[in-house]
C-alpha positions in Angstrom: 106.8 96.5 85.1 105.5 94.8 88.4 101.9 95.4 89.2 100.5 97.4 92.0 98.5 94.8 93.2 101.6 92.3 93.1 103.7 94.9 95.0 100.7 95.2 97.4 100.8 91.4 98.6 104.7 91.0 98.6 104.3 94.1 101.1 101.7 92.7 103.0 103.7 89.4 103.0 107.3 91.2 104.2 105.3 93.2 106.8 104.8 89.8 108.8 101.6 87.7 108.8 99.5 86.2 111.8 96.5 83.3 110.6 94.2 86.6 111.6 96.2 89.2 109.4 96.1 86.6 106.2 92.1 86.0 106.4 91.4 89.8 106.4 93.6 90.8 104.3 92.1 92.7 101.2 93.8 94.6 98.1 93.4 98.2 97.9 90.4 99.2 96.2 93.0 100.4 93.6 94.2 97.1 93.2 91.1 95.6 92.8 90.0 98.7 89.9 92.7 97.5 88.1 91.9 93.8 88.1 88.7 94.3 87.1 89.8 96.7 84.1 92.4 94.3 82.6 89.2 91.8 83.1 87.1 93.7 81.2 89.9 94.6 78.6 90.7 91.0 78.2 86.7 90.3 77.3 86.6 93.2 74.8 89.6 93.7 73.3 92.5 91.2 74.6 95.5 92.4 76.3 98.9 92.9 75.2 101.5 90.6 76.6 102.5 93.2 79.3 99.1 93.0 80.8 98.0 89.8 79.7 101.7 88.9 82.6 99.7 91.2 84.7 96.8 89.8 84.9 98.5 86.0 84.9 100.6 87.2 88.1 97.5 88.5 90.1 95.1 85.4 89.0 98.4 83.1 90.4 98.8 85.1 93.8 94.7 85.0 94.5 94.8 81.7 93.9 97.6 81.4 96.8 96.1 83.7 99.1 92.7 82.1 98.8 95.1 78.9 100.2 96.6 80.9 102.5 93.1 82.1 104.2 91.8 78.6 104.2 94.8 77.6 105.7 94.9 80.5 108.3 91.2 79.6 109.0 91.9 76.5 109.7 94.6 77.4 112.3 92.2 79.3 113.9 89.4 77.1 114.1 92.1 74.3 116.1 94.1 76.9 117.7 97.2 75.6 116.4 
């Protein structure tokens, strides 16, 4: 099962990006709820491999949209 908040960036990604569009961009407040629940899960009670993938996947894409934004701002700060 792929994640909401995986399908969320690869539509935001398809959609077409400009620098500006990449260091706004912000998951759904859905996406977000989730994250923090499989967080919290993970603390309590551990995940299942199914989530535990889940949570993996989102932790990977953050970590390259938090690239992508310091790249974009960087862009913008030059005016490449």
């Amino acid at each position: 099962m792929t994640s909401p908040a995986y399908l969320e960036i690869i539509e935001f990604i398809a959609a077409g990006t400009t620098p500006e569009t990449v260091v706004e961009y912000r998951p759904s407040p859905e996406a977000e709820a989730r994250v923090v629940e499989l967080i919290d899960r993970e603390k309590a009670t551990g995940l299942g491999p199914e989530e535990a993938a889940e949570l993996d996947h989102f932790m990977e894409l953050e970590h390259i949209l938090r690239m992508a934004k310091a790249r974009a701002r960087e862009i913008l700060t030059r005016g490449d």
